[in-house]
KOLMI-242338 format. One record per residue (C-alpha): residue in one letter; x, y, z. Coordinates in steps of 0.5 Angstrom, whole numbers, plus 2048, in hexadecimal, padded with zeros to 3 digits. Layout:
% residues N
+---------+-----+-----+-----+
: residuo :  xx :  yy :  zz :
+---------+-----+-----+-----+
:       A :   X :   Y :   Z :
...
+---------+-----+-----+-----+
END
This chain:
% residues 91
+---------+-----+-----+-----+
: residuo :  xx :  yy :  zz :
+---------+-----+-----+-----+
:       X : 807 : 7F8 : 843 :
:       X : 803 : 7F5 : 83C :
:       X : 7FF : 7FC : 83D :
:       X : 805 : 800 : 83D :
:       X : 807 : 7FE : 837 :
:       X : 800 : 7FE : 834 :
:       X : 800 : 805 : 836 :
:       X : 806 : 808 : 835 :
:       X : 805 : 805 : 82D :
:       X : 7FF : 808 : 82D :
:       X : 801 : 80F : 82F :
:       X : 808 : 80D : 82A :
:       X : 804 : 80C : 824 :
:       X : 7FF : 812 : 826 :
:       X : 806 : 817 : 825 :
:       X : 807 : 814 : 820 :
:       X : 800 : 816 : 81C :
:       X : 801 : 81D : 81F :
:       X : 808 : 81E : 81D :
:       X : 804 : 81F : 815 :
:       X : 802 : 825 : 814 :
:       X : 805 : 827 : 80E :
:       X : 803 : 82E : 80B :
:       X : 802 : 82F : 802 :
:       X : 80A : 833 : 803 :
:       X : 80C : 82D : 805 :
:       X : 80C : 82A : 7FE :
:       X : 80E : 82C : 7F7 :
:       X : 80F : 829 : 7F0 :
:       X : 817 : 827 : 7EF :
:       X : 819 : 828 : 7E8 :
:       X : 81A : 820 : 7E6 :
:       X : 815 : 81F : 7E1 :
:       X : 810 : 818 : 7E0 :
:       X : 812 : 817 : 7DA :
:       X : 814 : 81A : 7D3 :
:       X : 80C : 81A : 7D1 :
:       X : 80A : 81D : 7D7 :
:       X : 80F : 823 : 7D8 :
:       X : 80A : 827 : 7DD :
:       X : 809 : 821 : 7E3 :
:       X : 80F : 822 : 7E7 :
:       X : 811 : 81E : 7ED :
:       X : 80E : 821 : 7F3 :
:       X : 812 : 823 : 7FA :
:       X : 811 : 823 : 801 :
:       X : 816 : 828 : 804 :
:       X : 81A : 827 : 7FD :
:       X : 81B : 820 : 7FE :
:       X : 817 : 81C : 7F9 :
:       X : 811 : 818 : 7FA :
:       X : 812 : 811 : 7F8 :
:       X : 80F : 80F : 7F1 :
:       X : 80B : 816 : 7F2 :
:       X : 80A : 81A : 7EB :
:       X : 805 : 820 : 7EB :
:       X : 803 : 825 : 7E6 :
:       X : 801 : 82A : 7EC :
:       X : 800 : 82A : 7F4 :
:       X : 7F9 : 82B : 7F6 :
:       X : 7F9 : 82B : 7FD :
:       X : 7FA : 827 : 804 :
:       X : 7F6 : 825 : 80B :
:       X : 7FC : 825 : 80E :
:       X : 7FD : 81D : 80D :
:       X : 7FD : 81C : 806 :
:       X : 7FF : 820 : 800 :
:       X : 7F9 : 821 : 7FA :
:       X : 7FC : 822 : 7F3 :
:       X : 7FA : 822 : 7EB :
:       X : 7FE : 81B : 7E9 :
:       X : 800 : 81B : 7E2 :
:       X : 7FB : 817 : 7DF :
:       X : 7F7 : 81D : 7E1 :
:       X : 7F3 : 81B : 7E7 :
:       X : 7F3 : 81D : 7EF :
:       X : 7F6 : 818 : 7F3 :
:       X : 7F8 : 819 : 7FB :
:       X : 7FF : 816 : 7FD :
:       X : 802 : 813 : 803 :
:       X : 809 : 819 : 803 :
:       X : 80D : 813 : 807 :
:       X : 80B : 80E : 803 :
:       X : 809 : 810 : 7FC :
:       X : 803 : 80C : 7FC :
:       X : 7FE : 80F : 7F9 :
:       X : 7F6 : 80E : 7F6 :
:       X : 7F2 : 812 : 7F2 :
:       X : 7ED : 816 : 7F5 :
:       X : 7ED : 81D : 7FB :
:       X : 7EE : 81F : 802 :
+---------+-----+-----+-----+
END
């Protein structure tokens, strides 16, 4: 029965991953902005819902899992879509 278990949370968490297969439409840039020095970094969207905390100057692409976009300091950054964290770098 323990192994069952074991099991059946592997397959769960399986799905789960397989589950996140986001496309570039997808995301879109709202109309809130960051602030008034930055008018051009927009608050990022997934399937019209807001990102939390996820500012962009443009979208870039995405693997499916993660979103890659310009952050408003300028620099490429890869986001978590769920949970809005975030960290410089590519896909």
């Amino acid at each position: 029965m323990k192994y069952q278990i074991i099991l059946l949370a592997i397959f769960a968490a399986m799905l789960s991953a397989c589950a996140d297969n986001y496309k570039e439409s997808d995301f879109s840039i709202g109309t809130a902005i960051y602030n008034s020095d930055s008018p051009d970094c927009k608050q990022a969207l997934l399937n019209g819902k807001p990102i939390p905390g996820v500012f962009l100057k443009k979208i870039d692409k995405t693997n499916g899992v993660s979103l890659q976009g310009i952050a408003c300091h300028g620099v490429s950054i890869v986001i978590d879509p769920k949970t809005g964290v975030w960290k410089e770098g590519n896909i």
